[in-house]
C-alpha positions as CSV (number, residue, x, y, z in Angstrom):
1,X,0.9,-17.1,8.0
2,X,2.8,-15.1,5.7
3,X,6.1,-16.2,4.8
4,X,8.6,-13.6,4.0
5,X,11.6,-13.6,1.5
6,X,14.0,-10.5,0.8
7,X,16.5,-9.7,-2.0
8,X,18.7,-6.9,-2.0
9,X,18.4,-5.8,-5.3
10,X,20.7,-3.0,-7.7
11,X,22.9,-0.5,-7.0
12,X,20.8,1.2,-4.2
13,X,20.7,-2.0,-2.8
14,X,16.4,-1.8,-2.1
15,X,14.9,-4.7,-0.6
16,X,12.4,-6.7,-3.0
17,X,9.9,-8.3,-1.1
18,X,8.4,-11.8,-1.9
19,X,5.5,-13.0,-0.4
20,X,3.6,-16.0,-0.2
21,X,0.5,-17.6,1.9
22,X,-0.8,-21.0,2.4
23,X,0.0,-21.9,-1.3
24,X,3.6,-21.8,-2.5
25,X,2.9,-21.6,-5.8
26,X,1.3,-18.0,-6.1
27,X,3.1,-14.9,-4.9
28,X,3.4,-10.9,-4.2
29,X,5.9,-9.3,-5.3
30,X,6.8,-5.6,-3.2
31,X,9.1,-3.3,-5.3
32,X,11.1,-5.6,-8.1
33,X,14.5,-2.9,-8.0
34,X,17.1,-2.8,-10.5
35,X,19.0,-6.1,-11.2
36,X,16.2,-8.3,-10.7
37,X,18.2,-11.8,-11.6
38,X,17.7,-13.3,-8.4
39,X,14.3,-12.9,-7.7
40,X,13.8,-13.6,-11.2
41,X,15.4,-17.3,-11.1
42,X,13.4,-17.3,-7.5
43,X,10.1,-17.0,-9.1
44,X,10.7,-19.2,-11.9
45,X,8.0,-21.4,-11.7
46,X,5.7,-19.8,-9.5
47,X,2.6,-17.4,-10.2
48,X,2.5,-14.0,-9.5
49,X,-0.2,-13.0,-8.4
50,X,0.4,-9.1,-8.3
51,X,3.4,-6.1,-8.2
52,X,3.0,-3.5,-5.2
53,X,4.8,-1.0,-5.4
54,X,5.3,1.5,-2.3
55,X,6.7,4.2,-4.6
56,X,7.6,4.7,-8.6
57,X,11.3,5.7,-7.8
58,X,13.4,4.4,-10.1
59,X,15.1,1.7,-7.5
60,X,11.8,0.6,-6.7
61,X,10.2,0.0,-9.9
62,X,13.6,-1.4,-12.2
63,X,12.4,-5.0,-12.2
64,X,8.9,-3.9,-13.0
65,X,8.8,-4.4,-17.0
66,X,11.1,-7.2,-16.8
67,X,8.8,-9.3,-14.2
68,X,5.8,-8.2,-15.8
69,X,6.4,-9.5,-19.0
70,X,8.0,-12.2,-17.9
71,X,4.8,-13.2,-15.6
72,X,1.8,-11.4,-16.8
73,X,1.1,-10.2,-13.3
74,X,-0.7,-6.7,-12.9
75,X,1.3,-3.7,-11.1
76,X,-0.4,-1.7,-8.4
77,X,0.7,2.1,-7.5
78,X,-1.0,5.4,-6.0
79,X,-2.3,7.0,-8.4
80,X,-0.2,10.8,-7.1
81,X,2.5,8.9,-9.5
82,X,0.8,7.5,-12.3
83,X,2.8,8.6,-14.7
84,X,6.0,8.5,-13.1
85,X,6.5,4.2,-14.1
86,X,6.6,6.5,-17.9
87,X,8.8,9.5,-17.3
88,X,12.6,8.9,-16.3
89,X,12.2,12.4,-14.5
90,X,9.9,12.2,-12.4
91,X,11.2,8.4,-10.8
92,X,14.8,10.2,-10.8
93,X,16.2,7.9,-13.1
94,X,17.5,10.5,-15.7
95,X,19.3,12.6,-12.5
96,X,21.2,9.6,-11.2
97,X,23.3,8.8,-14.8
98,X,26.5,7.4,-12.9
99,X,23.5,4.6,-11.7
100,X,21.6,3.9,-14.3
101,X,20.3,4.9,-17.8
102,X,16.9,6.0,-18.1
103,X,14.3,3.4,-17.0
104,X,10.5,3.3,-18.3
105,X,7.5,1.0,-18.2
106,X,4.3,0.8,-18.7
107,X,1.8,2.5,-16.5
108,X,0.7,0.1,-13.7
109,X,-2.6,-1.6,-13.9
110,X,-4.4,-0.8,-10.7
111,X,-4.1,2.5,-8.6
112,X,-3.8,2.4,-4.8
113,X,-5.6,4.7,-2.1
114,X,-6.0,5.1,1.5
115,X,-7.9,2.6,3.1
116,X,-8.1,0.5,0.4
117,X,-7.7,-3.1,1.5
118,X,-6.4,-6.0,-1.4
119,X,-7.0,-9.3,-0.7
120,X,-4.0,-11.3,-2.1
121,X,-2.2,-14.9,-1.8
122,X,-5.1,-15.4,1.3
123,X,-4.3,-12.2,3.3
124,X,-5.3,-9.2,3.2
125,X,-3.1,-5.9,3.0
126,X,-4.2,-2.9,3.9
127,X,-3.4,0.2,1.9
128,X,-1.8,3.6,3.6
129,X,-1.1,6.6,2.0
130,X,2.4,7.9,3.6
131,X,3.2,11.2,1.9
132,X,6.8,12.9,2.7
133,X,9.4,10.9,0.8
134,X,7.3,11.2,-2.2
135,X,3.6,12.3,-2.7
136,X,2.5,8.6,-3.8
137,X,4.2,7.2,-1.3
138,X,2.1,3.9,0.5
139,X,2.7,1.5,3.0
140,X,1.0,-2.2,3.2
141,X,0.1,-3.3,6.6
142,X,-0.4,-7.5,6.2
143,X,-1.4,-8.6,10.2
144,X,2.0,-7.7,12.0
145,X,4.1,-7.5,9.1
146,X,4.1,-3.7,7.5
147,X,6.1,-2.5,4.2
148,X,6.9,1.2,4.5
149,X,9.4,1.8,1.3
150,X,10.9,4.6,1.8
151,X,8.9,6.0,4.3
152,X,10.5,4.6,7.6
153,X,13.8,2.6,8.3
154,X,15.7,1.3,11.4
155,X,17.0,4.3,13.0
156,X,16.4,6.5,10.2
157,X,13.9,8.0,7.7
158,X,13.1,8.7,4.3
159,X,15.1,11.5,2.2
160,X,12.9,14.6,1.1
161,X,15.0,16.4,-1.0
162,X,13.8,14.6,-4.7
163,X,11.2,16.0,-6.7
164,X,8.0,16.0,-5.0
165,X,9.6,15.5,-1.4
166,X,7.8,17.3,1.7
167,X,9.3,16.8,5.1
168,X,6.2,18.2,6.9
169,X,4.3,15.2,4.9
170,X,7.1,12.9,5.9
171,X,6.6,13.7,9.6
172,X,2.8,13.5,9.7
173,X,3.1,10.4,8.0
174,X,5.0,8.7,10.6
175,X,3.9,9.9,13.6
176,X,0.1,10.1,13.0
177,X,-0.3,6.5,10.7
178,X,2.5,4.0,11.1
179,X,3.1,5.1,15.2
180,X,-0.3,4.3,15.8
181,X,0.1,1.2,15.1
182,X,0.9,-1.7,18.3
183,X,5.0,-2.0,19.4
184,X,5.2,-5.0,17.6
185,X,4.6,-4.5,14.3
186,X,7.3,-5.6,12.3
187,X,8.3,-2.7,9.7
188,X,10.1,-4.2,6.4
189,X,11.8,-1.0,4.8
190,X,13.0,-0.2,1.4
191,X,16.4,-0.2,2.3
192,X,18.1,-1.7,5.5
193,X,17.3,-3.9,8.2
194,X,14.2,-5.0,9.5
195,X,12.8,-3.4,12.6
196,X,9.8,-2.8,14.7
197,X,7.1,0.3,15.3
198,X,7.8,-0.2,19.1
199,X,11.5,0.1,18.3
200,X,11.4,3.2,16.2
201,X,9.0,5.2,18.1
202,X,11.4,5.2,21.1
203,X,14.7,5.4,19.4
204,X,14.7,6.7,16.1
205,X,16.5,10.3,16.5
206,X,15.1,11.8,13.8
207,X,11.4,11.7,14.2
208,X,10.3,14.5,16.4
């Protein structure tokens, strides 16, 4: 089973997902945002086995260098934004100056793709490319439990209007991956509260 933890981290208050499988002591980290002090102090004495990352906006990927040093523990990201983890542009940082200064790290160990299946902490997450909110944009589908950043949210979706933003993609991305999956997958977004696909594909006002 795969036990669950969330921290609402930084300014933009993005939920940080920590993850953990039959043994306590090794853990997945989803997203490490800005401000990172709890789940820092959370993961104290335990082994990180690996950084996902859904997308390289800055909100996403704050924690990143901190954690990583901190733990040793390789990052994973789709390789459409490589080098954004390196440019303050390009993961928005530089735009949003009342926020945040300009945040950089290193560039991320492993690269992500569609259909690509990792096999972490005993479970394995499967890997789907969900363009529209940005053009790296993934979502990790554990069993029932599926992390969509950005990409969906209760009620809601992602924004399109940053740099490399595509409502089209967006749209396709909802309606033709994460829909197809059964009513009662559990969808963990970047931002908000939890919901399910079942949920969203019959309420959620704006996906048409």
């Amino acid at each position: 089973m795969l036990n669950i933890q969330s921290f609402c981290l930084g300014p933009l208050q993005t939920n940080a997902y920590l993850l953990t499988g039959e043994d306590p002591e090794h853990v997945v980290i989803i997203d490490p945002g800005m401000n990172p002090g709890a789940l820092i102090k959370r993961i104290e004495h335990l082994k990180v086995d690996a950084i996902l990352l859904t997308h390289a906006h800055f909100d996403h990927m704050g924690g990143v260098e901190e954690i990583r040093k901190l733990k040793g523990c390789p990052v994973y990201l789709h390789d459409m934004e490589s080098d954004w983890l390196m440019n303050p542009k390009l993961n928005g940082s530089q735009n949003w100056p009342q926020v945040t200064s300009p945040l950089t790290t290193e560039p991320a160990e492993y690269s992500l793709d569609e259909g690509q299946k990792l096999e972490l902490i005993g479970h394995t997450f499967s890997v789907y490319h969900t363009p529209g909110h940005s053009p790296g944009s993934v979502s990790f589908l554990c069993g029932n439990d599926l992390f969509s950043g950005d990409v969906l949210f209760k009620m809601g979706v992602g924004r399109t209007d940053l740099y490399g933003g595509r409502e089209r993609d967006l749209m396709d991305s909802i309606q033709n991956k994460l829909f197809t999956f059964p009513d009662e997958v559990k969808v963990y977004p970047g931002h908000g509260q939890r919901t399910t696909i079942g949920y969203e594909r019959a309420n959620n006002p704006y996906v048409r």
